[in-house]
C-alpha positions in Angstrom: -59.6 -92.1 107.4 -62.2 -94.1 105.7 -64.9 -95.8 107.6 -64.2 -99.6 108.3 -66.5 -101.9 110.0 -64.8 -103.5 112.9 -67.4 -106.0 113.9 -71.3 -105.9 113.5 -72.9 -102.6 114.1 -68.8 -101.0 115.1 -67.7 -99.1 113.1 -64.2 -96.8 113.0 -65.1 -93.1 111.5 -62.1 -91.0 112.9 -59.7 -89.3 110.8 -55.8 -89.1 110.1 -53.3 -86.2 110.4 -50.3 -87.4 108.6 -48.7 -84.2 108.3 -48.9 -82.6 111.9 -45.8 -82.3 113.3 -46.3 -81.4 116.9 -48.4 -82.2 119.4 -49.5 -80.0 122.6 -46.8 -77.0 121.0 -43.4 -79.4 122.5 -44.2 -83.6 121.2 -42.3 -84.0 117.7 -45.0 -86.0 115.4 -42.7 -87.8 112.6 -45.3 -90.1 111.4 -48.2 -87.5 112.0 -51.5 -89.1 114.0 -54.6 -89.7 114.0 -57.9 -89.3 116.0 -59.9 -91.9 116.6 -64.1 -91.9 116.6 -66.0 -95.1 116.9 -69.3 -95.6 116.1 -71.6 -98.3 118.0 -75.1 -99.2 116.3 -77.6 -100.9 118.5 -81.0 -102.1 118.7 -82.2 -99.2 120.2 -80.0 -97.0 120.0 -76.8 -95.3 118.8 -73.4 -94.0 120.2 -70.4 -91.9 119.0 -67.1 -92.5 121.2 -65.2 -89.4 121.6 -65.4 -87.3 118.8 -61.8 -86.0 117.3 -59.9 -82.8 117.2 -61.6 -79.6 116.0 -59.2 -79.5 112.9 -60.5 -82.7 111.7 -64.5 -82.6 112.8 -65.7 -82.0 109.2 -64.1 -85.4 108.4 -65.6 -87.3 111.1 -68.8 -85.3 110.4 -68.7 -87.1 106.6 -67.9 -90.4 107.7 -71.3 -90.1 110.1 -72.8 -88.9 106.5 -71.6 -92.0 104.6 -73.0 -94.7 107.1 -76.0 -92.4 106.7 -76.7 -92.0 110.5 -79.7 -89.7 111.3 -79.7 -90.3 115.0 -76.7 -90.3 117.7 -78.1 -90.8 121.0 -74.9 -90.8 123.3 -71.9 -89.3 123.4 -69.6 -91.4 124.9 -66.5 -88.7 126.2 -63.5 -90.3 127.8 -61.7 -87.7 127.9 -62.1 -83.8 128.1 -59.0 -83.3 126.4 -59.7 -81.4 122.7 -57.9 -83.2 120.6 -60.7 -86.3 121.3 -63.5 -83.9 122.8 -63.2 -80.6 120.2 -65.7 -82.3 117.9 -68.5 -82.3 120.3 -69.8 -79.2 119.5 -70.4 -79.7 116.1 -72.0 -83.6 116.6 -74.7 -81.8 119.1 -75.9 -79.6 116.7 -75.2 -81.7 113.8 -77.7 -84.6 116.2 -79.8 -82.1 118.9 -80.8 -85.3 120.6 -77.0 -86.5 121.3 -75.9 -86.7 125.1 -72.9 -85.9 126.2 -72.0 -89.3 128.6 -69.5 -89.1 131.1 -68.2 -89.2 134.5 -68.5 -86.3 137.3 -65.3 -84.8 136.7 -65.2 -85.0 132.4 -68.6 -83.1 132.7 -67.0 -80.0 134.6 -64.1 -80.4 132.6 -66.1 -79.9 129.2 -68.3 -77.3 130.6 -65.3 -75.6 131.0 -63.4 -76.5 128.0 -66.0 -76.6 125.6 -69.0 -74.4 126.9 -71.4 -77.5 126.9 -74.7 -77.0 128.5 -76.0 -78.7 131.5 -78.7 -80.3 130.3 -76.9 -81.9 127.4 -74.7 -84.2 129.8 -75.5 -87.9 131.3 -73.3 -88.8 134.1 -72.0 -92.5 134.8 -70.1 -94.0 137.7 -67.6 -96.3 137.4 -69.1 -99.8 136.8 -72.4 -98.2 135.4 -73.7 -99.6 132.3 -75.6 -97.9 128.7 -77.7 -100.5 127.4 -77.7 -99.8 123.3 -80.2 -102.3 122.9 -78.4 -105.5 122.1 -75.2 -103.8 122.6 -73.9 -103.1 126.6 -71.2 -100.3 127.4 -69.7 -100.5 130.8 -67.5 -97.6 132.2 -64.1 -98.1 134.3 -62.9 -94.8 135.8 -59.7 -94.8 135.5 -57.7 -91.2 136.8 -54.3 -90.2 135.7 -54.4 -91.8 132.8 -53.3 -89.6 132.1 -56.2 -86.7 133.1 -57.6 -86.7 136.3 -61.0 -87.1 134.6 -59.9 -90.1 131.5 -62.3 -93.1 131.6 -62.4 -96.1 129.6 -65.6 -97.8 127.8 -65.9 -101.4 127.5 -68.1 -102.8 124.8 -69.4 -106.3 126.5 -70.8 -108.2 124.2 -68.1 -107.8 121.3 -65.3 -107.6 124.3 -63.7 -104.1 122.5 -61.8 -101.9 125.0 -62.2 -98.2 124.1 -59.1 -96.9 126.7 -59.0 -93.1 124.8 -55.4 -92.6 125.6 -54.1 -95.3 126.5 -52.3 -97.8 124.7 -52.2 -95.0 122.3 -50.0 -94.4 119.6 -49.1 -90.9 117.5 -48.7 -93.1 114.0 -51.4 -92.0 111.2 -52.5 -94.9 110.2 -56.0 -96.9 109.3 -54.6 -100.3 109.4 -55.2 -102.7 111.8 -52.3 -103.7 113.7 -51.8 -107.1 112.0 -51.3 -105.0 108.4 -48.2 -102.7 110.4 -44.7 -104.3 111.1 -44.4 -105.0 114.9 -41.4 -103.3 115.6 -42.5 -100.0 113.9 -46.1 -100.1 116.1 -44.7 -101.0 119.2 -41.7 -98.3 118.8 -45.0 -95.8 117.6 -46.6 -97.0 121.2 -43.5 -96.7 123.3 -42.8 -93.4 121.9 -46.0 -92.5 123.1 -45.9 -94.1 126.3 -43.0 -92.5 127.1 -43.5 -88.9 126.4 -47.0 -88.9 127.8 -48.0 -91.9 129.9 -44.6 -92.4 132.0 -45.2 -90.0 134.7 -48.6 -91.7 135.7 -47.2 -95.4 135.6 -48.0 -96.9 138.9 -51.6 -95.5 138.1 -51.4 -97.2 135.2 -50.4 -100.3 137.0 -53.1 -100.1 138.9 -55.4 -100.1 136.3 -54.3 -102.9 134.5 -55.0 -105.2 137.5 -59.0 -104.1 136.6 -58.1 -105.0 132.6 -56.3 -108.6 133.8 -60.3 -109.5 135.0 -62.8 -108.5 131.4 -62.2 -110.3 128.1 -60.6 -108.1 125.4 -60.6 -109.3 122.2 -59.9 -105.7 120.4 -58.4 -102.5 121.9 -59.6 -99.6 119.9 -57.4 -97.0 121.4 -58.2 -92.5 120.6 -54.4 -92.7 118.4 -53.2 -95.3 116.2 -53.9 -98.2 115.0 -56.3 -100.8 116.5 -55.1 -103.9 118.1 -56.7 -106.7 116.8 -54.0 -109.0 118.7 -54.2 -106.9 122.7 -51.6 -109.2 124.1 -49.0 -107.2 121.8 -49.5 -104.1 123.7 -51.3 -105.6 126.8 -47.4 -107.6 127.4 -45.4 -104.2 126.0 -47.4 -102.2 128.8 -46.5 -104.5 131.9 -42.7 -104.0 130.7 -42.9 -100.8 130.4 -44.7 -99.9 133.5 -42.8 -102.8 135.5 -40.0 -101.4 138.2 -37.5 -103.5 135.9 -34.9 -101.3 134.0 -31.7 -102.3 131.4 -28.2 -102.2 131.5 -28.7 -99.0 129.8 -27.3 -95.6 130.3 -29.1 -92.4 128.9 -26.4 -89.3 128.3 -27.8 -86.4 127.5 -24.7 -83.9 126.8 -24.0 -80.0 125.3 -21.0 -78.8 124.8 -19.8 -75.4 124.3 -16.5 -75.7 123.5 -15.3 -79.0 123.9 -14.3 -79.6 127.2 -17.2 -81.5 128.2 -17.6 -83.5 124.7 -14.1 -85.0 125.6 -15.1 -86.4 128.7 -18.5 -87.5 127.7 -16.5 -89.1 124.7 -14.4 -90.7 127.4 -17.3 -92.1 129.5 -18.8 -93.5 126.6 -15.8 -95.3 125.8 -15.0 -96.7 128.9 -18.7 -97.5 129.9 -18.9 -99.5 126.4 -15.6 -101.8 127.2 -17.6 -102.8 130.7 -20.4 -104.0 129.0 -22.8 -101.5 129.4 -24.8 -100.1 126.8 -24.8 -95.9 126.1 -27.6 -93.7 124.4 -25.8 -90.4 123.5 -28.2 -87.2 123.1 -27.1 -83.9 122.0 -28.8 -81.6 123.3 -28.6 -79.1 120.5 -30.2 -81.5 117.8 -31.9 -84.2 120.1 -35.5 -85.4 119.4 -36.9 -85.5 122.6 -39.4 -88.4 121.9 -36.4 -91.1 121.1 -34.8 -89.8 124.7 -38.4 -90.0 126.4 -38.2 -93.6 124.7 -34.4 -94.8 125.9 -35.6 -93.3 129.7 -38.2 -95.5 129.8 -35.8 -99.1 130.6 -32.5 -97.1 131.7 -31.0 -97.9 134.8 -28.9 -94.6 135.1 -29.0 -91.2 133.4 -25.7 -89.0 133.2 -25.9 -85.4 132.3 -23.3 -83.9 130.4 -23.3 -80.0 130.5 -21.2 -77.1 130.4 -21.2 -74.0 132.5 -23.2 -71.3 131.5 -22.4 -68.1 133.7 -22.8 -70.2 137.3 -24.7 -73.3 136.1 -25.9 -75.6 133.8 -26.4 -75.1 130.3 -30.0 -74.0 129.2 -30.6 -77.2 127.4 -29.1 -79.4 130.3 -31.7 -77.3 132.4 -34.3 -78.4 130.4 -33.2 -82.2 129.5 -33.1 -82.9 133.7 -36.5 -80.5 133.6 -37.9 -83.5 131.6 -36.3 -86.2 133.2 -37.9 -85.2 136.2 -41.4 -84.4 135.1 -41.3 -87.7 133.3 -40.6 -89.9 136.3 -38.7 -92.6 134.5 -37.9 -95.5 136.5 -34.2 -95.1 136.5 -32.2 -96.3 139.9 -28.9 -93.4 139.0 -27.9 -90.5 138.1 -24.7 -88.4 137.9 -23.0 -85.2 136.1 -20.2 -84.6 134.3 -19.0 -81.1 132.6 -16.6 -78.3 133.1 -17.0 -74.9 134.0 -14.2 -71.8 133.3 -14.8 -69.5 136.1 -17.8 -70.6 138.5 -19.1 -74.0 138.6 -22.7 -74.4 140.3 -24.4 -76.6 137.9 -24.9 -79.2 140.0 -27.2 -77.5 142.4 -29.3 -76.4 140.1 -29.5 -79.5 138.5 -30.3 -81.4 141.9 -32.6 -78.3 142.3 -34.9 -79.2 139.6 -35.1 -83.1 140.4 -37.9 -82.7 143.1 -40.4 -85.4 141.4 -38.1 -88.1 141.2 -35.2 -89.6 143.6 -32.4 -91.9 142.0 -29.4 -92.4 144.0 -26.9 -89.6 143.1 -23.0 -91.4 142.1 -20.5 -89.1 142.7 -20.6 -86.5 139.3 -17.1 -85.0 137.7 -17.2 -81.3 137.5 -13.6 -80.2 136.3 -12.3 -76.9 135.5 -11.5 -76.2 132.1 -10.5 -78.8 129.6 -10.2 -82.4 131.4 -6.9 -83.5 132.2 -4.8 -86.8 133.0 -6.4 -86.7 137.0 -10.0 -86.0 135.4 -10.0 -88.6 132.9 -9.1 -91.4 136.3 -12.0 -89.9 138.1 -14.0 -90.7 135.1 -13.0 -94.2 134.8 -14.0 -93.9 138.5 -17.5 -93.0 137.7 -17.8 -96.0 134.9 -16.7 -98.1 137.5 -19.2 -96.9 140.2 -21.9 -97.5 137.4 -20.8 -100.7 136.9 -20.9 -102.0 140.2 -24.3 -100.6 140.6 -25.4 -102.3 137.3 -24.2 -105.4 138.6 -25.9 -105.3 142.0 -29.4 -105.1 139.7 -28.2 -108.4 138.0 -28.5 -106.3 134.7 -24.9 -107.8 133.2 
């Protein structure tokens, strides 16, 4: 990523990844990422925010080279997490004079993670000020988003929001967000919401409240592109963290021999002639980040599994694991599937929701392949859904 100068004295020095393809060993990357770095040259004195993942440090390393920097005072860490905090290391012994600022909780964090001594850390509270000179950083604590530790920095007097993680996006690229087609950012930035700021939302929403009172006229976010317009995300974010859902279902299915492919074939039909709108997964090729993205407005999920020994299929095991650490803010669920000779799926699949409760409409478990009485409870089902849909006001 080549250095660009965002305003006076700011200046971006992270780096790209375009060609990682996974993230934390489970998120699919199809447009790689990126780690952001910002640079912040005062009067008085200089600081680095967040410092990128150890695989790219020599990169931001150079770009520190090119502006010819021979002093970093501060190290501003939002966020203990390696990907934005593995190039610390190397920037303290690269600039012995550096400090490591942060809150309480970052500190212990990167004296754990990271091995950073004591005496190379400043604390801050929330509300404290760094006074650059002619340049002003204020600190917002702001937990669960999505670490118990993440902060945000808030440049005052050229009104740039630093959030780390938030408003994030896993899209490798330099440009500012007017140069990038809206759709494809905003889908980059739901995608990411969805597989990895979801289950914190309400903390998210109470966050935003604090955002609603500063002036932001840049978000310069720790992935993806900058925001040089913040009402694109700032608007996408109270959608996406609202309680409002769409008349959406999510269906998630495998099938192992047929059985319950016919009846989730069947559903989706009969769903689609009420007016309701159907997102089919299956399980055996799904990309997990476009179902993180469809849970985030559904109104209902229905899994669609079939019997393995006495329950659910591995993968529907671990699609309802995920819709459950997820905490999307869907209002239903139900199952279908068959089993051939012992059918307790749907235990074990009511076992496993524990984080989130959506009303339950009555699932259709048949034995063996679905037949003429099966294929009425199913219409059954689509009809339950629909009244439920229509009690929302969503058609």
């Amino acid at each position: 990523m080549p250095v660009k100068e965002l305003k006076t004295g700011v200046y971006s020095v992270g780096a790209l990844h375009p060609d990682r393809r996974l993230f934390d060993e489970i998120i699919p990357l199809p447009d790689g990422t990126s780690y952001n770095s910002y640079l912040i040259i005062g009067k008085n004195k200089t600081a680095l925010i967040d410092a990128v993942d150890p695989a790219k440090q020599d990169v931001l390393i150079n770009n520190l080279k090119t502006l010819k920097i021979k002093e970093i005072h501060y190290v501003i860490s939002n966020h203990a997490e390696q990907d934005h905090s593995g190039g610390i290391p190397l920037v303290l012994k690269e600039y012995p004079e550096a400090k490591v600022v942060t809150n309480i909780k970052c500190k212990e964090m990167l004296k754990e993670l990271l091995l950073i001594p004591e005496d190379r850390f400043k604390v801050v509270e929330d509300g404290g000020t760094l006074s650059l000179g002619d340049k002003t950083l204020k600190f917002i604590i702001a937990p669960w988003v999505h670490w118990p530790e993440t902060m945000l920095t808030y440049l005052i007097e050229d009104s740039i929001l630093f959030p780390c993680d938030l408003f994030g996006s896993h899209l490798a690229s330099d440009d500012y967000s007017t140069s990038i087609n809206t759709d494809k950012l905003l889908k980059a930035a739901k995608r990411y919401y969805a597989e990895i700021m979801m289950p914190f939302r309400t903390h998210i929403q109470r966050h935003m409240k604090v955002l609603e009172k500063i002036k932001i006229d840049l978000i310069a976010p720790s992935h993806g592109p900058i925001y040089v317009n913040p009402n694109l995300i700032l608007n996408a974010y109270k959608d996406w963290i609202s309680d409002n859902v769409k008349n959406v279902v999510v269906l998630p299915y495998v099938s192992m021999h047929g059985s319950t492919l016919k009846m989730v074939e069947y559903l989706t039909e009969a769903l689609k002639q009420r007016g309701i709108e159907v997102k089919l997964y299956n399980l055996t090729e799904a990309d997990i980040g476009a179902l993180a993205m469809d849970l985030v407005d559904a109104a209902t999920v229905i899994l669609g599994t079939s019997t393995m020994l006495t329950g659910a299929h591995p993968s529907a095991f671990y699609a309802t694991y995920l819709v459950n650490i997820l905490r999307p803010k869907i209002k239903y669920i139900s199952v279908i599937g068959s089993y051939g000779w012992g059918g307790r799926m749907l235990d074990h699949i009511q076992g496993l929701l524990t984080l989130i409760k959506p009303e339950l409409i009555e699932p259709v478990i048949v034995k063996g392949y679905p037949k003429s009485e099966d294929f009425k409870k199913i219409e059954q089902l689509a009809d339950q859904i629909l009244i439920k849909h229509k009690e929302l006001k969503l058609l």
